[in-house]
Biopython code that builds the backbone (N, CA, C, O; Angstrom):
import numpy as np
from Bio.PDB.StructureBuilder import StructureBuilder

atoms = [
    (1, "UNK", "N", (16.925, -96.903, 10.706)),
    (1, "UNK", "CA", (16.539, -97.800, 11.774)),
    (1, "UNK", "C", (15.242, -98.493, 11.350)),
    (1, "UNK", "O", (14.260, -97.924, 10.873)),
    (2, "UNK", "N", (15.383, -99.861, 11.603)),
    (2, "UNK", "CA", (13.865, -100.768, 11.250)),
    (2, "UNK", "C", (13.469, -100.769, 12.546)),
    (2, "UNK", "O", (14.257, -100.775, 13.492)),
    (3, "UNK", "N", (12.627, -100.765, 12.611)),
    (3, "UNK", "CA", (11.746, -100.698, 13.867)),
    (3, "UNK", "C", (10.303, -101.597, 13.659)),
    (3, "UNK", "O", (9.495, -101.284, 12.785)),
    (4, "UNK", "N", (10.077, -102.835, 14.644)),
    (4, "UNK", "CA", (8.685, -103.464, 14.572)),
    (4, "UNK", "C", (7.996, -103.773, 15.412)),
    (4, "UNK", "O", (7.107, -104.621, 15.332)),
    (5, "UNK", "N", (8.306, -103.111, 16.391)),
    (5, "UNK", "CA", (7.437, -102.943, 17.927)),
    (5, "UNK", "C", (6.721, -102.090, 18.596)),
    (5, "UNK", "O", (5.784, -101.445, 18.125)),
    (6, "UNK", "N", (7.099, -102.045, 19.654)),
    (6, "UNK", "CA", (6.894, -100.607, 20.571)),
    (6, "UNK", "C", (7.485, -99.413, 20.022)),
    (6, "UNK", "O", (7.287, -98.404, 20.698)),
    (7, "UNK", "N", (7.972, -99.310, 19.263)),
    (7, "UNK", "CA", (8.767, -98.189, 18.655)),
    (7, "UNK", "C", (8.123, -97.521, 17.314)),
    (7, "UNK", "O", (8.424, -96.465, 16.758)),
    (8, "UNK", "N", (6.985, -98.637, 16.933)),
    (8, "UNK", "CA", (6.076, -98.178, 15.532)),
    (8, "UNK", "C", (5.419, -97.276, 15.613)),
    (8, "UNK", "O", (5.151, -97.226, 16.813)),
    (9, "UNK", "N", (4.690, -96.052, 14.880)),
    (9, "UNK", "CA", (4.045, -95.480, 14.661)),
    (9, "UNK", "C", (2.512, -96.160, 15.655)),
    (9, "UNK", "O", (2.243, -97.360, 15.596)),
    (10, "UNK", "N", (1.693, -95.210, 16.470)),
    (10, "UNK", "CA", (0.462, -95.758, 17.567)),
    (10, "UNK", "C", (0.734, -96.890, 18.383)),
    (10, "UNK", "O", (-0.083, -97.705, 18.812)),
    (11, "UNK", "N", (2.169, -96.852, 18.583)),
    (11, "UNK", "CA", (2.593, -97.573, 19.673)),
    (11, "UNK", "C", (3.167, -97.071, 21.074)),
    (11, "UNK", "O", (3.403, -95.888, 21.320)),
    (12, "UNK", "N", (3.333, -97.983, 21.835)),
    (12, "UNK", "CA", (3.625, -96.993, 23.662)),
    (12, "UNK", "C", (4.929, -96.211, 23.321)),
    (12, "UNK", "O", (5.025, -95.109, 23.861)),
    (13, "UNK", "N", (5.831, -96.562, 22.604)),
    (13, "UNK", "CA", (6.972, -95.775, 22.845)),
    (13, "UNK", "C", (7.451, -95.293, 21.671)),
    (13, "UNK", "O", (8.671, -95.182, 21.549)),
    (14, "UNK", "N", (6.638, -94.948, 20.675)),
    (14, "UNK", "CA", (6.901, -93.956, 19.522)),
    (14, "UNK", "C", (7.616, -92.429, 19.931)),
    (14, "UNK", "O", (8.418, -91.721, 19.322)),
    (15, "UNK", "N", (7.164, -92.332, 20.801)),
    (15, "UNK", "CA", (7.744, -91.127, 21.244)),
    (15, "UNK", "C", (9.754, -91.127, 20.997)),
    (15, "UNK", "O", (10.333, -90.361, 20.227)),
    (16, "UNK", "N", (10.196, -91.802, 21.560)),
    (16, "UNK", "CA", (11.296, -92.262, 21.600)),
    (16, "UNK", "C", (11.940, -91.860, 19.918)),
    (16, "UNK", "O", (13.153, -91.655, 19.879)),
    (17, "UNK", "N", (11.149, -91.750, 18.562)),
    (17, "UNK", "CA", (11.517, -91.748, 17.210)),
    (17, "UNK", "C", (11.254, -89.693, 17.245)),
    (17, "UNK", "O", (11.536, -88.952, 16.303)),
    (18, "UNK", "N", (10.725, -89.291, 18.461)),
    (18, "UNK", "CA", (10.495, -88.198, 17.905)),
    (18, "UNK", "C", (11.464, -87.048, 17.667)),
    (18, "UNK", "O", (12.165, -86.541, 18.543)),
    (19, "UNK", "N", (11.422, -86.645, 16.220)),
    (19, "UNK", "CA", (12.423, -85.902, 15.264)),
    (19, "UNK", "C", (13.490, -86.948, 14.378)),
    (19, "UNK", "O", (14.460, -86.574, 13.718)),
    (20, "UNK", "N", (13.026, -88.325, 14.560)),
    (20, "UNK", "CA", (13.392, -89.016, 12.891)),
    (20, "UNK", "C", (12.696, -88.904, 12.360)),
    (20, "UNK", "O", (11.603, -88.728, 12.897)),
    (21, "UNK", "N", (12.821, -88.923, 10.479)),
    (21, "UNK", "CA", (12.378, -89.133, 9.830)),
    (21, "UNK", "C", (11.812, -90.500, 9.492)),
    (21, "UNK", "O", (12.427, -91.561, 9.589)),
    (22, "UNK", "N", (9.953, -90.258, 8.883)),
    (22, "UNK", "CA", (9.616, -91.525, 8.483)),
    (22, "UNK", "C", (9.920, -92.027, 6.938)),
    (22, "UNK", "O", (9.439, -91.573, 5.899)),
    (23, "UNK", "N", (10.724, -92.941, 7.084)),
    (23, "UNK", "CA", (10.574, -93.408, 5.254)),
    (23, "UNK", "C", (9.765, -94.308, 4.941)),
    (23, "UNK", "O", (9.788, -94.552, 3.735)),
    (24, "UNK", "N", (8.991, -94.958, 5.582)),
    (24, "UNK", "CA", (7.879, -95.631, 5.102)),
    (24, "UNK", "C", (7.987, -97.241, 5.654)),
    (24, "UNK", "O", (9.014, -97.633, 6.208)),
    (25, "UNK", "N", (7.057, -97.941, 5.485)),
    (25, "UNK", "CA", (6.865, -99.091, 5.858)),
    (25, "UNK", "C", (8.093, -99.715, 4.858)),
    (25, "UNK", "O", (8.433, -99.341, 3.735)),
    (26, "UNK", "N", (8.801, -101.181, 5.991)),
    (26, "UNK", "CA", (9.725, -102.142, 5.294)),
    (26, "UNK", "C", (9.680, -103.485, 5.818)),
    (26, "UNK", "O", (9.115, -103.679, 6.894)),
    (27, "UNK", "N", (10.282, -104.562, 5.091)),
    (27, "UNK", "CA", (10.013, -106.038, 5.624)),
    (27, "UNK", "C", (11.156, -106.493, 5.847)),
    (27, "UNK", "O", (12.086, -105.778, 5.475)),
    (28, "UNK", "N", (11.418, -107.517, 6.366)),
    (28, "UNK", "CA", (13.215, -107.555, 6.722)),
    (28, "UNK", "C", (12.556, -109.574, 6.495)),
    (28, "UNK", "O", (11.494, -110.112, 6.810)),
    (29, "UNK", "N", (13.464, -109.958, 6.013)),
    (29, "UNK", "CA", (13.474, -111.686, 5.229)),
    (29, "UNK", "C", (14.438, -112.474, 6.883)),
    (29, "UNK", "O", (14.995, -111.870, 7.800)),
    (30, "UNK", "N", (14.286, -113.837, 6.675)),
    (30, "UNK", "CA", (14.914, -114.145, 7.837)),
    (30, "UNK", "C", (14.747, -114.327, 9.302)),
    (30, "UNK", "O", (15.291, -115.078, 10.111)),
    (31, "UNK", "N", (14.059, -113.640, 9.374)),
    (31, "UNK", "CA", (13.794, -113.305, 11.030)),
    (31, "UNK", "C", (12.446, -114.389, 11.560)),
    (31, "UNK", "O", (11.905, -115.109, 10.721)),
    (32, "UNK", "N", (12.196, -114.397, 12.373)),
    (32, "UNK", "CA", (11.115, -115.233, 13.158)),
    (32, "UNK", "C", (10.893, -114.073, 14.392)),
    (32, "UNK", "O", (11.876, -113.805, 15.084)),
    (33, "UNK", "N", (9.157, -113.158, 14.754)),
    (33, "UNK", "CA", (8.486, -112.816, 15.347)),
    (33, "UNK", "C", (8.116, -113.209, 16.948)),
    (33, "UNK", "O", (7.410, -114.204, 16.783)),
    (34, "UNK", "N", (8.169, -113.063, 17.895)),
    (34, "UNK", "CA", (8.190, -113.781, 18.913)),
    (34, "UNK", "C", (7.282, -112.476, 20.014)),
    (34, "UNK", "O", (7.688, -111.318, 20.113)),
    (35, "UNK", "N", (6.087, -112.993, 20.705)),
    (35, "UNK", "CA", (5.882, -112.052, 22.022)),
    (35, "UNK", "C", (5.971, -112.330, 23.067)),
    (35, "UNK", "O", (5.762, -113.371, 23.689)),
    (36, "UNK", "N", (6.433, -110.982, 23.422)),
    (36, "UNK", "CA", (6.554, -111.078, 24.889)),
    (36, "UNK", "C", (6.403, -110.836, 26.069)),
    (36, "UNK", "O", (7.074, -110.954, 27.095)),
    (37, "UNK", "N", (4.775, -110.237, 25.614)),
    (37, "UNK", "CA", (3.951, -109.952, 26.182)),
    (37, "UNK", "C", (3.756, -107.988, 26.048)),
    (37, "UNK", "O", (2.943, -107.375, 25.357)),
    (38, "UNK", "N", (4.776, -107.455, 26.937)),
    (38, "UNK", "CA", (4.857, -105.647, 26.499)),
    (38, "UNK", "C", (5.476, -105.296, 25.574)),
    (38, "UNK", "O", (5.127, -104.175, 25.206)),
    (39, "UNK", "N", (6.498, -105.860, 24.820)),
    (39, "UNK", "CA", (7.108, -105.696, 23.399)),
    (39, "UNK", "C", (7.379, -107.313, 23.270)),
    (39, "UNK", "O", (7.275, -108.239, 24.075)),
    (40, "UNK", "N", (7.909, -107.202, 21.428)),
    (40, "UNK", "CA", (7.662, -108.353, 20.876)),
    (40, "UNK", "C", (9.884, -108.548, 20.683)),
    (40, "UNK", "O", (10.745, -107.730, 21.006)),
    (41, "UNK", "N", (9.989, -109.466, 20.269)),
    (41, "UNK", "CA", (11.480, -109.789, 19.965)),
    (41, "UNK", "C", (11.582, -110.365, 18.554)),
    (41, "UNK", "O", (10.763, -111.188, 18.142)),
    (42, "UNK", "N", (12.332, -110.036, 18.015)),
    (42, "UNK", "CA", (12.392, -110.790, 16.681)),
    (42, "UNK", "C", (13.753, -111.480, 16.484)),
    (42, "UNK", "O", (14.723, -110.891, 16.960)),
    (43, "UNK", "N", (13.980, -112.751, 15.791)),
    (43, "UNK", "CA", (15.477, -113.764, 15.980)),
    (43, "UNK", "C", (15.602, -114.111, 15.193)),
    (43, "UNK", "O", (14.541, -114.548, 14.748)),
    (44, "UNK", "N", (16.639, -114.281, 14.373)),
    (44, "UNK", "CA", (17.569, -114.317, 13.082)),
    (44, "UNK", "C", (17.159, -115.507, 13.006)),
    (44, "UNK", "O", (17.052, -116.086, 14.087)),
    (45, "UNK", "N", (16.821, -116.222, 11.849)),
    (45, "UNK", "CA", (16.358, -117.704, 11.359)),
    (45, "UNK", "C", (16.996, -117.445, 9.935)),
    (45, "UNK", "O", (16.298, -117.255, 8.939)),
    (46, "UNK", "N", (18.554, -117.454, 9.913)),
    (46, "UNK", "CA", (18.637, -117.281, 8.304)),
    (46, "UNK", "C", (18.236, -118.889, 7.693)),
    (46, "UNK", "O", (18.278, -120.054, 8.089)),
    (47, "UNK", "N", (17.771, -118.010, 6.302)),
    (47, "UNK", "CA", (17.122, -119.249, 4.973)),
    (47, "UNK", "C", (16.160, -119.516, 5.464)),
    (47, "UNK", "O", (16.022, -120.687, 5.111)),
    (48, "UNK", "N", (14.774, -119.110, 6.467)),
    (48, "UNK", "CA", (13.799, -118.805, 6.860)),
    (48, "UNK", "C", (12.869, -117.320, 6.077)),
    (48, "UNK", "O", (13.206, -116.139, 6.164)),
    (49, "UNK", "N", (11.856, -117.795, 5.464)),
    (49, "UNK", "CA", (11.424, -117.364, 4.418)),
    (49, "UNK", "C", (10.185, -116.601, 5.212)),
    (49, "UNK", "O", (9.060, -116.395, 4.756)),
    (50, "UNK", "N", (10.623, -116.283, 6.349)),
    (50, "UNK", "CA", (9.425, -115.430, 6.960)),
    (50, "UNK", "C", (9.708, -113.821, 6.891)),
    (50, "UNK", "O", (10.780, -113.344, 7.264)),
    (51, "UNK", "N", (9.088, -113.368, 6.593)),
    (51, "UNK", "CA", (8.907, -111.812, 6.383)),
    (51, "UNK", "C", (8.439, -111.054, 7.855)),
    (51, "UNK", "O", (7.297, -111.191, 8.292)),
    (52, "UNK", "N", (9.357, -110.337, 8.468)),
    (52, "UNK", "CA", (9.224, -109.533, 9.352)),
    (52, "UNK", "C", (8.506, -107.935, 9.186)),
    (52, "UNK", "O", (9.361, -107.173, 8.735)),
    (53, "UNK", "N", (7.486, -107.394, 9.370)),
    (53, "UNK", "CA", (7.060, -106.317, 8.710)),
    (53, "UNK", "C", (7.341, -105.170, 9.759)),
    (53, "UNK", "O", (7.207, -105.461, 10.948)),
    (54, "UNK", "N", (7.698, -103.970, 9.433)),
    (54, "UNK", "CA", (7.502, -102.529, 10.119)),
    (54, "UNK", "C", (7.831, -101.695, 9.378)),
    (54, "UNK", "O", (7.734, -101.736, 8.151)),
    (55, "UNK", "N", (8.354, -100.648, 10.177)),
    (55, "UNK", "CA", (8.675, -98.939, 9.379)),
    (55, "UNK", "C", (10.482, -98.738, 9.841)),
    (55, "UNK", "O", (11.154, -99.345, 10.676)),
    (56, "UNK", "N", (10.759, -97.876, 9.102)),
    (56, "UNK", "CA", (11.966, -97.666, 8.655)),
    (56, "UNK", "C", (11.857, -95.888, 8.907)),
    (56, "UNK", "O", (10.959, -95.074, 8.690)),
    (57, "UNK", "N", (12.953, -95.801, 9.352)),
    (57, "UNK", "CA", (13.370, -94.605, 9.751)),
    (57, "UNK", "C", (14.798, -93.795, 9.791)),
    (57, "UNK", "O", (15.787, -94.313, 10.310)),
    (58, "UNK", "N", (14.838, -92.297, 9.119)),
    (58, "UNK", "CA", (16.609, -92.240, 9.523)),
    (58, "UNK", "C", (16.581, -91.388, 11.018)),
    (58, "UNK", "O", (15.881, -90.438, 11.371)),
    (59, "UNK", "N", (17.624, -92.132, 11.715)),
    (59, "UNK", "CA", (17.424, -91.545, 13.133)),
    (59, "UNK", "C", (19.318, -90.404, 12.951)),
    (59, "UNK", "O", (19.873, -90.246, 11.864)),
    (60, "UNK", "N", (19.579, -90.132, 13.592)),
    (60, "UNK", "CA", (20.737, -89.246, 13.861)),
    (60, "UNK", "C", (21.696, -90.086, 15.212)),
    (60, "UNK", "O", (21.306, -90.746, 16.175)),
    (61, "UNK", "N", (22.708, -89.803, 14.871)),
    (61, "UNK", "CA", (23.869, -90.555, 15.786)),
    (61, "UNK", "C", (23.411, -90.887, 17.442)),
    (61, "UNK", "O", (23.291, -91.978, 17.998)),
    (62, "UNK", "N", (23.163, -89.159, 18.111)),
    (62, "UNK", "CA", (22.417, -89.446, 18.741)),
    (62, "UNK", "C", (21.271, -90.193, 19.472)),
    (62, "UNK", "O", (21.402, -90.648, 20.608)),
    (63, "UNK", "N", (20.434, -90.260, 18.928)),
    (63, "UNK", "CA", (19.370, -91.089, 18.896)),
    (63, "UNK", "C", (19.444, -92.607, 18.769)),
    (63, "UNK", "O", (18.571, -93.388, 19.149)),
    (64, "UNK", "N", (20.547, -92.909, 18.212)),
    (64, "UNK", "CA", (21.253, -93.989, 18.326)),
    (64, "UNK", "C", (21.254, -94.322, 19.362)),
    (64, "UNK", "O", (20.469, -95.126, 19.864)),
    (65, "UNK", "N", (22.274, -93.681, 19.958)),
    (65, "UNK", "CA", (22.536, -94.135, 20.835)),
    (65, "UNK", "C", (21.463, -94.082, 22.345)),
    (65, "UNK", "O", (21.590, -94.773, 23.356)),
    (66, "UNK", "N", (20.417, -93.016, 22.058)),
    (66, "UNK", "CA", (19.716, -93.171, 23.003)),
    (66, "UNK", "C", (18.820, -94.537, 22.972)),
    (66, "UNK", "O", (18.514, -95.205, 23.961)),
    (67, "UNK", "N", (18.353, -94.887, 21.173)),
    (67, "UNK", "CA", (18.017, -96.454, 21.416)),
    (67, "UNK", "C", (18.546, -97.248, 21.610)),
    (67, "UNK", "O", (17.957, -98.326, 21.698)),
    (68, "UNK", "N", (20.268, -97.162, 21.829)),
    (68, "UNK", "CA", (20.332, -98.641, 22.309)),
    (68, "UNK", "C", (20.116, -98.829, 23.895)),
    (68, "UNK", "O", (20.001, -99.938, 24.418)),
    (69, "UNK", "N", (20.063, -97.236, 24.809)),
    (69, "UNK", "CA", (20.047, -97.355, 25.843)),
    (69, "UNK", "C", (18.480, -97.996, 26.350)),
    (69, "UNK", "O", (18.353, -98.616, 27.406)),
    (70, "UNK", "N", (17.689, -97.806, 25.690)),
    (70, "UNK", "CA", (16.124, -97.969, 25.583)),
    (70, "UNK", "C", (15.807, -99.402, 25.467)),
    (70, "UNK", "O", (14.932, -99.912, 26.166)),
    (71, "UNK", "N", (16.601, -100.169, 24.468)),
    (71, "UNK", "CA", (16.288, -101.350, 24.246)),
    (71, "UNK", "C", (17.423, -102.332, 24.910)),
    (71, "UNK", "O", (17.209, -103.532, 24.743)),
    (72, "UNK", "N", (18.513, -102.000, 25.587)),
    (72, "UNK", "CA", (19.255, -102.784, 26.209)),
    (72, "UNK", "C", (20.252, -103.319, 25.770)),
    (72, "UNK", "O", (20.969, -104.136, 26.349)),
    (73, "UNK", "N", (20.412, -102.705, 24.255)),
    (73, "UNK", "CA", (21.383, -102.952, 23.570)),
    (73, "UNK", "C", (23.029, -102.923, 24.432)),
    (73, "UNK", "O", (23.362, -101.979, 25.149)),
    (74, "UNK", "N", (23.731, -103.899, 24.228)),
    (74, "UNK", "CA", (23.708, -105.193, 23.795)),
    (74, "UNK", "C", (23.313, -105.986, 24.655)),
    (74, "UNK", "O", (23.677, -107.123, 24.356)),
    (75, "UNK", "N", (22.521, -105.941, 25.947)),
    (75, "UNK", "CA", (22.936, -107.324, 26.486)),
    (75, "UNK", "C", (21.113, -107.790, 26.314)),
    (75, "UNK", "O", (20.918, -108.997, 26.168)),
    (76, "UNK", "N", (19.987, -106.963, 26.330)),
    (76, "UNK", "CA", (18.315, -107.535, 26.085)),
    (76, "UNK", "C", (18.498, -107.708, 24.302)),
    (76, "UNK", "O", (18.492, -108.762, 23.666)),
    (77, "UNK", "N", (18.613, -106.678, 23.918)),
    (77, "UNK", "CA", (18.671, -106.663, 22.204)),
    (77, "UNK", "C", (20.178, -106.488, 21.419)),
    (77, "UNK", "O", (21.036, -105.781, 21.949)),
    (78, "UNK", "N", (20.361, -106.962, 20.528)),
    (78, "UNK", "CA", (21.811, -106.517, 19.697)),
    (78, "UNK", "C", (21.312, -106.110, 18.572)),
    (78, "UNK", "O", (20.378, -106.613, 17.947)),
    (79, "UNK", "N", (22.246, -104.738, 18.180)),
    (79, "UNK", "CA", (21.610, -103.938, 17.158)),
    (79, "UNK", "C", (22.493, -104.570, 15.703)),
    (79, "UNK", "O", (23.692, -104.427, 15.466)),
    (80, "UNK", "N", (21.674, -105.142, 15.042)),
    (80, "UNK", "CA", (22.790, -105.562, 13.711)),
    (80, "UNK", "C", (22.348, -104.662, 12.159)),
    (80, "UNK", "O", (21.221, -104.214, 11.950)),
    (81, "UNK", "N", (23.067, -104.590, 11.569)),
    (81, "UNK", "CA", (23.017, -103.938, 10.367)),
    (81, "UNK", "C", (22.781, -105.234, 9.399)),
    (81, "UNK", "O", (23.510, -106.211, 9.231)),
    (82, "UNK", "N", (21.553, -104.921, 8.837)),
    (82, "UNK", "CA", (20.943, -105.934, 8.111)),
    (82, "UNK", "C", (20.279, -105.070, 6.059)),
    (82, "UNK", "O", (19.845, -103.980, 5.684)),
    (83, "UNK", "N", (20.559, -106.219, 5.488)),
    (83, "UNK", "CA", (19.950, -105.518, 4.691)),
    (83, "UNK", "C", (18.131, -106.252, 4.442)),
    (83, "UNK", "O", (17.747, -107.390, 4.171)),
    (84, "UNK", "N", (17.455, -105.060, 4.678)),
    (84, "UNK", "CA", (15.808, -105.412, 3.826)),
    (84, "UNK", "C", (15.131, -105.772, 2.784)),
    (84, "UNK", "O", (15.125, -105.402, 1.610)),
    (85, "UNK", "N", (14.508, -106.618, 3.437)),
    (85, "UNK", "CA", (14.013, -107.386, 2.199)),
    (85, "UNK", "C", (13.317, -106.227, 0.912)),
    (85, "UNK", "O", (12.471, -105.375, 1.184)),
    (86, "UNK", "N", (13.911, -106.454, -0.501)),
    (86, "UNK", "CA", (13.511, -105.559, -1.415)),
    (86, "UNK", "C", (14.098, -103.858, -0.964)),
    (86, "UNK", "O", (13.443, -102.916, -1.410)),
    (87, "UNK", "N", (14.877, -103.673, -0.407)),
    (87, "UNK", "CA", (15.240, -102.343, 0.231)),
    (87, "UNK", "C", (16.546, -102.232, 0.375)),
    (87, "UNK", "O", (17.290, -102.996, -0.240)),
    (88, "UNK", "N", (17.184, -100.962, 1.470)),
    (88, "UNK", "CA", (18.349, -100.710, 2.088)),
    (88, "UNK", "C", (18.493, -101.853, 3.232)),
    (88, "UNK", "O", (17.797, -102.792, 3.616)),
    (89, "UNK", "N", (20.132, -101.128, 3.686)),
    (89, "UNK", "CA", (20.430, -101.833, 4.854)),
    (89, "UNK", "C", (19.912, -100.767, 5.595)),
    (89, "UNK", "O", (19.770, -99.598, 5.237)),
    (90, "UNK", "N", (19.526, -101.527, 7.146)),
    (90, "UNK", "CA", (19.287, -100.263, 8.031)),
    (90, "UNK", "C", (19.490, -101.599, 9.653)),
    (90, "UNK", "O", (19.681, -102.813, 9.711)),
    (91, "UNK", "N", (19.285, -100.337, 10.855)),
    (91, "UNK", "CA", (20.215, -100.912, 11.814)),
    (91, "UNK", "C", (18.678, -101.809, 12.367)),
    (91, "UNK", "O", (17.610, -101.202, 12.289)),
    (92, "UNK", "N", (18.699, -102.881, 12.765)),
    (92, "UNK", "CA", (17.844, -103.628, 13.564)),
    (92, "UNK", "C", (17.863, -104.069, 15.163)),
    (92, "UNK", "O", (18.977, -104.452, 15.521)),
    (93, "UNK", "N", (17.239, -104.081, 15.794)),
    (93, "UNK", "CA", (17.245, -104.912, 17.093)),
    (93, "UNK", "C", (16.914, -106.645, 17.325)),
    (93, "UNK", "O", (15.712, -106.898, 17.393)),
    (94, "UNK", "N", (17.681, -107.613, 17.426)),
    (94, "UNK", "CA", (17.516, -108.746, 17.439)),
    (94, "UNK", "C", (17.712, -109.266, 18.826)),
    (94, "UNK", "O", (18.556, -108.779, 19.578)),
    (95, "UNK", "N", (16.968, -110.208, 19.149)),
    (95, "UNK", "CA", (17.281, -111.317, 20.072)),
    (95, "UNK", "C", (17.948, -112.255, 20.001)),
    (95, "UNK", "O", (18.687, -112.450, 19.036)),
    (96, "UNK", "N", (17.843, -113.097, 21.050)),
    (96, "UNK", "CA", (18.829, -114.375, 20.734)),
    (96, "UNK", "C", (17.758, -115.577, 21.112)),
    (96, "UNK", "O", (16.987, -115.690, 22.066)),
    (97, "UNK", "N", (18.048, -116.504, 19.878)),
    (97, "UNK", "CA", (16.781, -117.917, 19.956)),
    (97, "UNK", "C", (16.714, -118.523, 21.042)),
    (97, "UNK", "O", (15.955, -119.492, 21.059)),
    (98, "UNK", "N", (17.660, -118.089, 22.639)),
    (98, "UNK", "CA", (17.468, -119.148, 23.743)),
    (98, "UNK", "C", (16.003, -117.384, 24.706)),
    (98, "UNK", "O", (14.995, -117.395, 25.413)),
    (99, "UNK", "N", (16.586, -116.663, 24.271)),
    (99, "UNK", "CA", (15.193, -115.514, 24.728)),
    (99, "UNK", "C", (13.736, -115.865, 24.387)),
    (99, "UNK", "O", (12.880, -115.737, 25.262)),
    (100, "UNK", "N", (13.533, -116.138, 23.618)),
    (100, "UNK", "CA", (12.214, -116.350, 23.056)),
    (100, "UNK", "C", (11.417, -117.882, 23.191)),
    (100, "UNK", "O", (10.272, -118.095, 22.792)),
    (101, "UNK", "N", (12.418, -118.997, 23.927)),
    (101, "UNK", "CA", (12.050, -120.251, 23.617)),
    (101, "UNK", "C", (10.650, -120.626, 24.307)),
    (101, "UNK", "O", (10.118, -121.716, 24.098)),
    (102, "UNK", "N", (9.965, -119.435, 25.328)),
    (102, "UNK", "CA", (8.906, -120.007, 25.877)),
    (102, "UNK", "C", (8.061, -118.738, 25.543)),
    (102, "UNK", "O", (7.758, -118.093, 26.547)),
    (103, "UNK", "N", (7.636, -118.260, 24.417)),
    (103, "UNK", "CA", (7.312, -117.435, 24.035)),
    (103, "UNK", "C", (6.496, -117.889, 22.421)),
    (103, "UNK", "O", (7.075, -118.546, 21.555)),
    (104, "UNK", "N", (5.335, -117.466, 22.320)),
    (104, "UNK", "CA", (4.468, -117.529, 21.219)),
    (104, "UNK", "C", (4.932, -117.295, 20.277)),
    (104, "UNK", "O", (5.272, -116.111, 20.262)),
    (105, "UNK", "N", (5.192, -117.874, 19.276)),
    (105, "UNK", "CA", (5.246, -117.274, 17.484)),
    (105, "UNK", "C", (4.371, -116.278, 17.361)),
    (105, "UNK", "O", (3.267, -116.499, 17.859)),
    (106, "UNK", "N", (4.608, -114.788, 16.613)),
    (106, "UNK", "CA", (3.857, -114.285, 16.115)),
    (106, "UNK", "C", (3.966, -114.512, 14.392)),
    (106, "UNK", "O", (4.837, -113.994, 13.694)),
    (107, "UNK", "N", (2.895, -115.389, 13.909)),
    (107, "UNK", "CA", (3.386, -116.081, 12.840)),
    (107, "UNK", "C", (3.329, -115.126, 11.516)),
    (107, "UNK", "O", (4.153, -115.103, 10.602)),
    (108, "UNK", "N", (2.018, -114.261, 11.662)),
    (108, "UNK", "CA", (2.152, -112.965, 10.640)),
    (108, "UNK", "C", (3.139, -112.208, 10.078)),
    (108, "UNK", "O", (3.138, -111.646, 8.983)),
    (109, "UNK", "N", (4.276, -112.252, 11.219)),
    (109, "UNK", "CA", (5.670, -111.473, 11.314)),
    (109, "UNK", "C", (4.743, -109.642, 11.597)),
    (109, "UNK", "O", (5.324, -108.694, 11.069)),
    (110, "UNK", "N", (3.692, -109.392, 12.222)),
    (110, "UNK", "CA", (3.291, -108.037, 12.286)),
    (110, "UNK", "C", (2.807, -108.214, 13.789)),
    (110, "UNK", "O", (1.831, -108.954, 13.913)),
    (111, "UNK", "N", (3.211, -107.781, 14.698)),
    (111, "UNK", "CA", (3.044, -106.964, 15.738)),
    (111, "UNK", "C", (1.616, -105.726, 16.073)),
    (111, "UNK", "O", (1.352, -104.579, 15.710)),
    (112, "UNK", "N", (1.128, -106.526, 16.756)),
    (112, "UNK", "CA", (-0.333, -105.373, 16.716)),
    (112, "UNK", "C", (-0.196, -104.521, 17.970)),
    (112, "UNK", "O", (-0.781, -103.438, 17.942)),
    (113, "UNK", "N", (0.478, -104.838, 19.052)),
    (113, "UNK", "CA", (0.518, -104.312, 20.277)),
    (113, "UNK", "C", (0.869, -105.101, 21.169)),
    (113, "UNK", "O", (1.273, -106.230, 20.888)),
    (114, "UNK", "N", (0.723, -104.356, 23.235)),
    (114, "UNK", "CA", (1.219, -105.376, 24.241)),
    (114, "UNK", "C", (-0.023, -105.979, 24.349)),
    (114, "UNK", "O", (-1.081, -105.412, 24.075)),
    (115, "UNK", "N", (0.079, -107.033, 24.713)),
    (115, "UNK", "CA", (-1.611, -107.826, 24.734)),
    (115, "UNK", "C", (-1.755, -107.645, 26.311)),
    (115, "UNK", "O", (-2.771, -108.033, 26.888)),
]
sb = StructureBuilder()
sb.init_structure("model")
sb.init_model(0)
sb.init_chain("A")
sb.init_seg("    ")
for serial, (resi, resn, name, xyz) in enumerate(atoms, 1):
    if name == "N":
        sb.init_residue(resn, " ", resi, " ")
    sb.init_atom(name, np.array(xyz, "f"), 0.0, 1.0, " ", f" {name:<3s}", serial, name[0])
structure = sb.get_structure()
């Protein structure tokens, strides 16, 4: 699981990862950053050369499925299997580009918190 939000390591809902494993920080190519004030959304911009940054994790079937209940999967977030930039595939949470249209670029592609 890529994870680049509320779900990161010293974030509100890390808890939610507890008993996955951490494999370390990863960047995912493509995507465009967006906030939204208490968590952030991120939206597929393929051939968009922006680098999305977070951590990567193996979660268990379970847990799966408890994140998609968490994030609203499918109808707030859709979970797609993506492959990472320089890395594996692993499962992501995406938005959709009409969600985010009145919403700030986070242009860094890094997520610091809810503002």
């Amino acid at each position: 699981m890529f994870v680049y939000g509320s779900l990161k390591r010293h974030q509100a809902n890390h808890a939610w990862l507890d008993g996955a494993a951490w494999l370390g920080e990863a960047q995912l190519a493509g995507v465009k950053l967006f906030d939204l004030g208490p968590f952030p959304m991120a939206v597929a911009c393929p051939g968009d050369a922006s680098l999305l940054h977070g951590e990567l994790y193996r979660v268990s079937g379970p847990m799966l499925e408890r994140l998609d209940r968490f994030e609203g999967a499918p109808r707030l977030f859709q979970r797609h299997w993506l492959e990472l930039w320089q890395g594996p595939f692993a499962w992501v949470y995406l938005g959709r580009p009409r969600q985010v249209r009145h919403s700030p670029l986070v242009a860094s592609g890094r997520w610091q918190g809810a503002r």
